[in-house]
N, C-alpha and C positions, 0 to 999 in steps of 0.2 A: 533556473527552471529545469535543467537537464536532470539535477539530483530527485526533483518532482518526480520525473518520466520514467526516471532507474527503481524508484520506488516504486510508484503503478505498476512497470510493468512484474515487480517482484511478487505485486501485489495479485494482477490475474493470474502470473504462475503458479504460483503457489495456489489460488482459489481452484485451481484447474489440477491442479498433484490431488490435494484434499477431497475435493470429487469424484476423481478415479479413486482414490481410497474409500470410498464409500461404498461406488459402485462395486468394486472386483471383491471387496472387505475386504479385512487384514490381514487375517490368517494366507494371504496369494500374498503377500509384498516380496517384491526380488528385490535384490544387496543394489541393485541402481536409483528404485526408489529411495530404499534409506540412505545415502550418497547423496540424492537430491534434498532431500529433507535436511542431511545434515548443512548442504551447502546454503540451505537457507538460513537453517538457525542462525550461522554466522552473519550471513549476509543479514538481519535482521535485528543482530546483535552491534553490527558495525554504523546501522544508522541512527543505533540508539533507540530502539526500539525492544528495547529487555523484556518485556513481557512477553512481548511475541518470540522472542528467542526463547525463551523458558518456556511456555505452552510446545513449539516442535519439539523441543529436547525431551520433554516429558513425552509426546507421543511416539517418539524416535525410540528411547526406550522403552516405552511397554510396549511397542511392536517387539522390536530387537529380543524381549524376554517372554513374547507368546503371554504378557501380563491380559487377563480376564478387564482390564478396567483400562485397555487400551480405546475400547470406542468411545468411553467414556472422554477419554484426552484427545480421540478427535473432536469430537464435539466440539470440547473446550478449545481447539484451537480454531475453528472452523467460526466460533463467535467471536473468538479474539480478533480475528483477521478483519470481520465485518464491521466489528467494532473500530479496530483501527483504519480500516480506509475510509470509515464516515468524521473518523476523526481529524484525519488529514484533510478532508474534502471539504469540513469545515474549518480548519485554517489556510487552507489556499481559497478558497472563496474570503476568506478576510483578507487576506494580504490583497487580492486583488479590490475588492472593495475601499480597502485603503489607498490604494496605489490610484483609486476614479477619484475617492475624494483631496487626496493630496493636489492631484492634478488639474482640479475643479478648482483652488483655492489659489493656486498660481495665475497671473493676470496672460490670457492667450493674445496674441499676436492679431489685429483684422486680418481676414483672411487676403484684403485687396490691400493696396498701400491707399491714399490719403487720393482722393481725386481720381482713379480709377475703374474704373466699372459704374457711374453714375452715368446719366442720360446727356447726351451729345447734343 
């Protein structure tokens, strides 16, 4: 569940890099934003999440080259992201769904022992 949490929160970061790039536009990016940016590619790339590391790489560069068809790659990365966090959000809601009914199917313990908690 920790690799979960390392992901989200990679996840609002980056939702939060992306929107100040929106706000300030591109043409203002300082060498620390593309720094960050690049740190996510990777970061994004190491959890196997290649697409989303190719959407920043691609926006990383058309910033980096003052490319006209940079806002265009934010966009595209800015629905990848959302796309991808509704896509995790629906497999951790399955794994946890699975995890109620696995353990719904296991025989649970009485909560009292045998003769217990009945009327005196």
């Amino acid at each position: 569940m920790d690799e979960i949490n390392e992901i989200v929160q990679t996840i609002e970061s980056l939702q939060s890099e992306l929107d100040d790039l929106l706000v300030r536009g591109l043409r203002a990016v300082e060498p620390a934003t593309l720094a960050r940016l690049s740190a996510r590619t990777e970061e994004f790339q190491r959890i196997g999440a290649g697409h989303m590391a190719e959407r920043l790489a691609k926006l990383s560069s058309a910033i980096d080259n003052d490319d006209p068809a940079a806002a265009k790659a934010l966009l595209e990365a800015q629905t990848s992201l959302r796309l991808f966090e509704r896509v995790l959000t629906v497999e951790v809601a399955g794994a946890t769904l699975q995890t109620l009914i696995d353990d719904g199917d296991s025989p649970h313990p009485d909560p009292l022992p045998a003769g217990e908690g009945e009327g005196r």
